[in-house]
N, C-alpha and C positions, 0 to 999 in steps of 0.2 A: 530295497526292492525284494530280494529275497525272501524277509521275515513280512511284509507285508503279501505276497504272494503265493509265498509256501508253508511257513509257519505258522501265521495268525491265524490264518482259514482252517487249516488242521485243528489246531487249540478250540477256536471258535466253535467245532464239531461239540462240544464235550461240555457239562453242566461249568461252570465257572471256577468253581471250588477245586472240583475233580481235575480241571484242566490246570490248577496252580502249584497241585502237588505231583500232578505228571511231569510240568514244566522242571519243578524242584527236581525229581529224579532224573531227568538225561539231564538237565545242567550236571548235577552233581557225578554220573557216569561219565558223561563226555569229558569233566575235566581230570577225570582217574587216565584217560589217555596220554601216553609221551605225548608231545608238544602243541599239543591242543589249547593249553592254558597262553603259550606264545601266540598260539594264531588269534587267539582271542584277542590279544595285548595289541597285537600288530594291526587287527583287522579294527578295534572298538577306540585301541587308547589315544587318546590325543594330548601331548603337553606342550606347555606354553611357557616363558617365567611369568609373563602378564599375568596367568590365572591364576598365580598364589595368591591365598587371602590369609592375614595374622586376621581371627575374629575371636572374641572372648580369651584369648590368652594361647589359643590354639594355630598352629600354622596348619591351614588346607591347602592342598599339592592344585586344587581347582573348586570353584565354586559350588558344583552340582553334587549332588546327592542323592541317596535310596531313601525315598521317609518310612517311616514305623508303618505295620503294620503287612509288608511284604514279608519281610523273614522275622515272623516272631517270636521265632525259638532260635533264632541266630544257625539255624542249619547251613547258611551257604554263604558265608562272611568271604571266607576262604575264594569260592567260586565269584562270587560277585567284585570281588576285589579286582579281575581281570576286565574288566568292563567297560574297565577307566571311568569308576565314580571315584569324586574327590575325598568319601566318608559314605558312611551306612550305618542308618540310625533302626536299630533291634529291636521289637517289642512292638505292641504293648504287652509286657508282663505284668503278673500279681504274683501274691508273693506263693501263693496255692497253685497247684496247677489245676483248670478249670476248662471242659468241656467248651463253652460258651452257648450262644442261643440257639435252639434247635432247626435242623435244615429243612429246607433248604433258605439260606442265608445270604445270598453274591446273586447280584441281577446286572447282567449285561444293559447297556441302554445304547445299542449302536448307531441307533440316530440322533444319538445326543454326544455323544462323544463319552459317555458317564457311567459310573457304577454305583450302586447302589447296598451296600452293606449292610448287616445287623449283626457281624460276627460274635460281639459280647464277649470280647477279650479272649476269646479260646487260645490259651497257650499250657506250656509244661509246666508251668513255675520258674520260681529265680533258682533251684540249684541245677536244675538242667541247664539254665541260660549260663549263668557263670562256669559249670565246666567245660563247656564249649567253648566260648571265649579264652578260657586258660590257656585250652590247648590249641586255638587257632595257627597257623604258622603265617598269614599276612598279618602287615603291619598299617591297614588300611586304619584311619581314622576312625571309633565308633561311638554312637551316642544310644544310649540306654534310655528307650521311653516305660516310666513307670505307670502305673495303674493300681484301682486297687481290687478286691476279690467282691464279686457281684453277693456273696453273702454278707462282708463286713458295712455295716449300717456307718451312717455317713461320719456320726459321731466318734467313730474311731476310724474312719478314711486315715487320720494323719499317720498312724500307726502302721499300716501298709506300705506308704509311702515311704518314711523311715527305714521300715528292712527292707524295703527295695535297691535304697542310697545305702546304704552298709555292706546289703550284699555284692554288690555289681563296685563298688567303690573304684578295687582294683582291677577291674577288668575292662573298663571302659572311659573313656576320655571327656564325655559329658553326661549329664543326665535331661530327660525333657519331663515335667510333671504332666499328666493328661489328665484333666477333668474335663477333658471338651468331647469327648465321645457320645453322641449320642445313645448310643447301643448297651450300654450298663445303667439301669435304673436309678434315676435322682443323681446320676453322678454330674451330669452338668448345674445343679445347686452348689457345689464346691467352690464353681467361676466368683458367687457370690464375694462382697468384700470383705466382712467378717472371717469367712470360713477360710478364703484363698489367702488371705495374710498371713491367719496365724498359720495355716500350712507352710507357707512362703518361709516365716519365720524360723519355723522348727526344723525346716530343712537346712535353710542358711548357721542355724547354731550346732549340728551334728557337721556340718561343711567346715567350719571357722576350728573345730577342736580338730580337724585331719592336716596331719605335716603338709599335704599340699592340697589347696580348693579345687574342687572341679567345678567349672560351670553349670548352674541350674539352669534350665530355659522354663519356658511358661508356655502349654500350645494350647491357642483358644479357637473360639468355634468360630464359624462365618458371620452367621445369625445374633451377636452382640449389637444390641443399642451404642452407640456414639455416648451416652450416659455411662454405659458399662464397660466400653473402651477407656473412657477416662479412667472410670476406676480402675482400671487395668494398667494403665501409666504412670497412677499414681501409689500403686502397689509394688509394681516392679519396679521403681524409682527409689522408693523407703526401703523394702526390703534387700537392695541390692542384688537380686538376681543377675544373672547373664543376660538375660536377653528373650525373646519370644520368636513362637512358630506359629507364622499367620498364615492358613486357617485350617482345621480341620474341619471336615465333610460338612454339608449343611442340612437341615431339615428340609428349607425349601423345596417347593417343584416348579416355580415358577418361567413360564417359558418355556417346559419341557415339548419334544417333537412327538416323545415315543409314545406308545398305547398307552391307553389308561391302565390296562392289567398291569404293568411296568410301573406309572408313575404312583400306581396305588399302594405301592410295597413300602413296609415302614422301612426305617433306615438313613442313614447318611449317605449324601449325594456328592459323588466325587467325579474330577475332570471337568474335560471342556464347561459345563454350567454354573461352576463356581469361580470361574477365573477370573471375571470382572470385581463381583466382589470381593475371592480375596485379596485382589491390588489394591481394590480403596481401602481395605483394611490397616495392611501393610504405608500407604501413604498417610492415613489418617494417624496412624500411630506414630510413624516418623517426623511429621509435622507438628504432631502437638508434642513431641516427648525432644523437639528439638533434632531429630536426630540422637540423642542416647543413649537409644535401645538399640542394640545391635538386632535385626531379624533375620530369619530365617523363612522364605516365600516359598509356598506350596499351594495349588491349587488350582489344575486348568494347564498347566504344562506339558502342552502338547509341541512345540515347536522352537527354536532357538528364539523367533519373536517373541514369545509367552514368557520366556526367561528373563529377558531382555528389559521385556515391560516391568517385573517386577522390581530387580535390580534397580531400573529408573525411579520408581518410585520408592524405594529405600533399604530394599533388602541387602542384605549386604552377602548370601548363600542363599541358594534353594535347593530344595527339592521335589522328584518326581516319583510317582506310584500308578494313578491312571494310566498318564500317559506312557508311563515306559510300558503299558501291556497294549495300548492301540498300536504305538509307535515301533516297538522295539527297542533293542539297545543302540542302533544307531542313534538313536536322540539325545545318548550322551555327548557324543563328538557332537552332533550337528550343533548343542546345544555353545561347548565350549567353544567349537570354532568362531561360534554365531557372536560370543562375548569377548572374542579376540577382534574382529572384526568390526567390530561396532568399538571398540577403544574400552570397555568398560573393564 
């Protein structure tokens, strides 16, 4: 009630962007206070034994998680760690640090529950990501989503990704590949089955030479044909990857509430209006891959139901990003409790 009443309306005052790195700075002030980081723990954390999950080799304290693209320079690992997420996935990084697409770039859609993106990877690079990580001092779970640099042509994409997984190797517990971004040019042709294997590949043979493998995941986009899905099970399958993140933002507008000034903004479409499909996505791929593939469900996660649904249909963790900016951080607990609750 609180962050719905006093918080959100304030933020909501301010361009989107401007409002997520204000947000980042009192986080990051307030928890420099004596016992501020316990109130947090006492007021957000919720544990269970029920919410452990062994997924890909890795033991989660709870199911939910921060997805990529909130802290992409891993500024508040530390901070977010009190919040009671299970894990916090970093990034998207390259391996350059890069500007990204020009502002204004984040649209609100509050009749839709949605945002609307073209951020275009804007981060520091991997050596700013990795010394942070170094010197972290929580020991929250994290996953490194990689990306590559909007100048490197697609033909050397794999090369990106490589010193992505090199660099971040030791600082992070998994990695996620992203060619599903809409917002970096030609990068979703990589999804392709050609290109995404032999990436798949070259990751998995730099992963197999390391004294110990870290999980690779795969995050695809909403908008995949059931033909392209296949390929997608049939690549994660041979390659042996870890697992996938279903779904990143969509092109679509369909169904939208809000203005046309609003639906007419290029970009990926995230929250409330992707959540159906990315459930069928997530069931479609678990269905056909047998169960397998271990997933990781994002997309529309607004509510401990929305979590709920997805788990049901095969995810085995999710994550939130939309939602945790309508909702707030309560929607972590609500969420956990929600999957205590229901048996899951």
């Amino acid at each position: 009630m609180f962050y719905q009443y006093l918080i959100k309306p304030f933020f909501f005052l301010f361009d989107p962007e401007r409002a997520h790195y204000l947000l980042a700075d009192i986080i990051k002030f307030s928890m420099k206070i004596p016992g501020v980081p316990a109130l947090f723990r006492w007021v957000y954390g919720y544990e269970h034994p029920s919410l452990a999950r062994m997924v890909f080799g890795i033991k989660f304290p709870n199911p939910v998680g921060l997805a990529a693209g909130f802290d992409k320079n891993a500024l508040l690992v530390d901070e977010f760690s009190h919040l009671g997420f299970g894990f916090i996935e970093v990034g998207t990084v390259t391996p350059k640090a890069q500007p990204g697409n020009d502002k204004p770039r984040l649209f609100r859609l509050p009749a839709d529950g949605g945002i609307i993106n073209r951020m275009g990877f804007n981060n520091e690079g991997l050596d700013a990501m990795k010394l942070r990580l170094q010197n972290r001092k929580s020991q929250v779970i994290i996953g490194g989503n990689l990306g590559k640099n909007k100048v490197t042509p697609n033909e050397e994409a794999d090369e990106d990704y490589c010193k992505g997984f090199e660099a971040l190797y030791d600082v992070v517990d998994y990695f996620v590949v992203n060619v599903s971004s809409p917002n970096t040019p030609n990068l979703r042709a990589l999804q392709e089955k050609e290109p995404l294997q032999n990436l798949l590949m070259r990751l998995q043979l730099l992963n197999a030479a390391k004294p110990k493998q870290k999980p690779i995941l795969l995050k695809i986009a909403p908008d995949l044909t059931d033909e392209q899905l296949d390929d997608v099970i049939e690549i994660v399958l041979s390659t042996k990857i870890a697992g996938l993140i279903a779904t990143n933002t969509t092109l679509s507008r369909e169904g939208l509430l809000s203005e046309d000034t609003l639906k007419a903004q290029q970009g990926g479409l995230s929250g409330k209006p992707v959540r159906a499909r990315s459930t069928e996505v997530i069931a479609y791929v678990h269905q056909k891959s047998n169960g397998q593939i271990p997933i990781i469900g994002v997309g529309g996660i607004h509510a401990a139901a929305d979590a709920i649904e997805k788990l049901r249909a095969g995810a085995s963790l999710v994550q939130i990003y939309t939602g945790f900016i309508y909702e707030g951080p309560g929607l972590i607990k609500d969420i956990n409790q929600g999957i205590v609750q229901a048996g899951l």
